[in-house]
C-alpha positions in Angstrom: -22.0 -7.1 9.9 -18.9 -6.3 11.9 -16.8 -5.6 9.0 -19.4 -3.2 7.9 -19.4 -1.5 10.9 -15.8 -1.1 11.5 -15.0 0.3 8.1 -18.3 3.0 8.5 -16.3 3.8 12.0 -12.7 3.8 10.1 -14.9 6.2 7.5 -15.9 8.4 9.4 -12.5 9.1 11.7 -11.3 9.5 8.5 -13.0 12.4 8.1 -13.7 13.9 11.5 -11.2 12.9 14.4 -7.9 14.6 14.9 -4.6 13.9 13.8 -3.5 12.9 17.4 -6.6 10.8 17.8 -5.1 8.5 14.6 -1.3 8.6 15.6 -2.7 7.2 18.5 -5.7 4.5 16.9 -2.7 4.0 14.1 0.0 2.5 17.0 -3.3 0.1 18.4 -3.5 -1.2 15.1 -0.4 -2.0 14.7 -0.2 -4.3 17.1 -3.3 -6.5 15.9 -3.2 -9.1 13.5 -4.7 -7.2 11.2 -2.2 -4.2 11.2 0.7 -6.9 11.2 -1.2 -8.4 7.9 -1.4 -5.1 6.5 2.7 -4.1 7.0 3.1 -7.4 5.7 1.0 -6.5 2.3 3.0 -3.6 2.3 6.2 -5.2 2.4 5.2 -7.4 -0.3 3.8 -4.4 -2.6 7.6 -2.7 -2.1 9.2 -5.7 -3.0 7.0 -6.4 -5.9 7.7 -2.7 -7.2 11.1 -2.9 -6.5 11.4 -5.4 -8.8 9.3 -4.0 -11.3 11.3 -1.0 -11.6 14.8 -2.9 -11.6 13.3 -5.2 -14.8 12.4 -1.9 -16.2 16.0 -0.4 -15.7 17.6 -3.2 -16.7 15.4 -2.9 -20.2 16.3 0.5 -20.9 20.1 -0.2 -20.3 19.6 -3.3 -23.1 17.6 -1.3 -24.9 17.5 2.4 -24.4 13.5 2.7 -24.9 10.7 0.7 -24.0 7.6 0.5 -25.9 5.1 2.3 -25.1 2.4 -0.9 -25.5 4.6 -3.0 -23.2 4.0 0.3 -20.3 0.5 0.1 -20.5 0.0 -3.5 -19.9 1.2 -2.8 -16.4 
């Protein structure tokens, strides 16, 4: 029930409270458990795209095209 009620709350400030007013809620978060989880996933996710893209790279340099099948698997 309290997960429910914090993301109807993180909804809704979405929509209606000021850009201050989430600079602000933004640098709280951040220093939660949560918000350290979440830079964390987002260090992952860069990492993980990073290397995506270098595999990528280093296939068109071997092999000047990639399929398209192969693209749309990812």
């Amino acid at each position: 029930m309290q997960s429910i009620v914090i993301a109807s709350v993180l909804g809704l400030a979405d929509k209606y409270v000021r850009k201050e007013y989430i600079d602000r809620l933004k640098e709280v978060v951040r220093m939660t458990r949560i918000g350290a989880a979440l830079i964390e996933e987002g260090r992952i996710e860069g990492r993980i795209r990073k290397a995506q893209e270098s595999i990528l790279d280093a296939i068109k340099a071997k092999f000047e095209t990639i399929p398209l099948r192969h693209l749309l698997l990812s």
